[in-house]
C-alpha positions as CSV (number, residue, x, y, z in Angstrom):
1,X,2.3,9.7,43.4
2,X,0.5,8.2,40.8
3,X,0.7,9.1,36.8
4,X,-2.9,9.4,34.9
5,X,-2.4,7.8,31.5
6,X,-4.5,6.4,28.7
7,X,-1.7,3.7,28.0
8,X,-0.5,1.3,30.3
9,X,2.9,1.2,31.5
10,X,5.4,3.7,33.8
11,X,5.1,6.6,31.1
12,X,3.4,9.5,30.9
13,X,0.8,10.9,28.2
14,X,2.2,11.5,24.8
15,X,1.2,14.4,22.6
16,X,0.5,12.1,19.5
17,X,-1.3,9.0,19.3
18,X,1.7,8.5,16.4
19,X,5.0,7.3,17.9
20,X,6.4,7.8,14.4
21,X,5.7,11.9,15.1
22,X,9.1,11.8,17.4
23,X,12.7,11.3,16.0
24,X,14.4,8.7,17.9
25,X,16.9,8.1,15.5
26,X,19.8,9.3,17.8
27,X,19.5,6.1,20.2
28,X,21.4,3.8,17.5
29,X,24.7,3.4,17.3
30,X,24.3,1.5,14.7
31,X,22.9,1.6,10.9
32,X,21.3,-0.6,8.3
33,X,22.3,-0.3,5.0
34,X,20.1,-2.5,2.1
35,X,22.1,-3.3,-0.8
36,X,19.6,-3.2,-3.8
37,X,21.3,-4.9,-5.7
38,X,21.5,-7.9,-3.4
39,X,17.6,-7.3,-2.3
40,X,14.5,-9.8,-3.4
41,X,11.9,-7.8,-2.3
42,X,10.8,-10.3,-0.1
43,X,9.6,-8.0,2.4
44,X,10.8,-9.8,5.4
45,X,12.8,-6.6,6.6
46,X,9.8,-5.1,6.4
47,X,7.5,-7.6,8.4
48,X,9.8,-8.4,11.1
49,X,10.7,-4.2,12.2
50,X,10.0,-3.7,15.5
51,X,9.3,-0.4,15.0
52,X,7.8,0.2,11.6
53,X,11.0,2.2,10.4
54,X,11.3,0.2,7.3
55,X,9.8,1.5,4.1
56,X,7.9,0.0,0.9
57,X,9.1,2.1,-2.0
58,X,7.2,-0.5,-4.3
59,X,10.5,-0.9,-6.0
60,X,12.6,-1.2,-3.0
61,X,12.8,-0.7,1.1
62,X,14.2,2.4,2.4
63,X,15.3,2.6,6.4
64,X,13.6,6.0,8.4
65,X,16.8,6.2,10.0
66,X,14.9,9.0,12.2
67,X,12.8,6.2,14.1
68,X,15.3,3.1,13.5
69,X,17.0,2.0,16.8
70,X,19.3,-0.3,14.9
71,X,18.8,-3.3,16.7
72,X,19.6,-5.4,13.6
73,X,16.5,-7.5,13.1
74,X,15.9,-6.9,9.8
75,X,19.3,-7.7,9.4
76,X,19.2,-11.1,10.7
77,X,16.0,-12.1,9.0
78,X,17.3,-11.0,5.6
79,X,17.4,-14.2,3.4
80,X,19.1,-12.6,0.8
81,X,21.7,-10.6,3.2
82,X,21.3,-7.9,1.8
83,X,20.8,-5.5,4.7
84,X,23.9,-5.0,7.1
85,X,24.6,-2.9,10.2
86,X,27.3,-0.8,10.0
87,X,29.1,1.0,13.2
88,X,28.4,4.8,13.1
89,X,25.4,6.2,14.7
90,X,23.0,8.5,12.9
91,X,23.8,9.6,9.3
């Protein structure tokens, strides 16, 4: 048997063209947390998200936690270490 999709890869047809339309934010087990008082703005978090989650508030970033897997890159390319991944699932 053979699917019929518009994307490549072994999944089927979406309803949305916008993966950010489905909450995946229960596959983490873990969560970032930005301390804004420790934040630059460098926007590095922000570049480097896999998945887009991260937001530009213009005056800070705020995590979607609905779409964030927490796989702790934005973490680990924070210069100013001011984003950390705490234990806890979905808050």
């Amino acid at each position: 048997m053979e699917f019929q999709t518009k994307y490549p890869g072994p999944w089927v047809d979406i309803a949305s063209d916008n993966l950010l339309d489905y909450d995946v934010g229960n596959w983490r087990h873990r969560n970032p947390e930005i301390d804004k008082s420790k934040c630059s703005l460098c926007g590095q978090c922000y570049l480097y998200c896999p998945t887009g989650c991260i937001e530009d508030k213009d005056t800070f970033f705020r995590v979607n936690l609905a779409f964030c897997k927490g796989c702790g890159i934005c973490a680990k390319i924070c210069p100013s270490e001011a984003i950390s991944m705490k234990t806890g699932g979905r808050k």
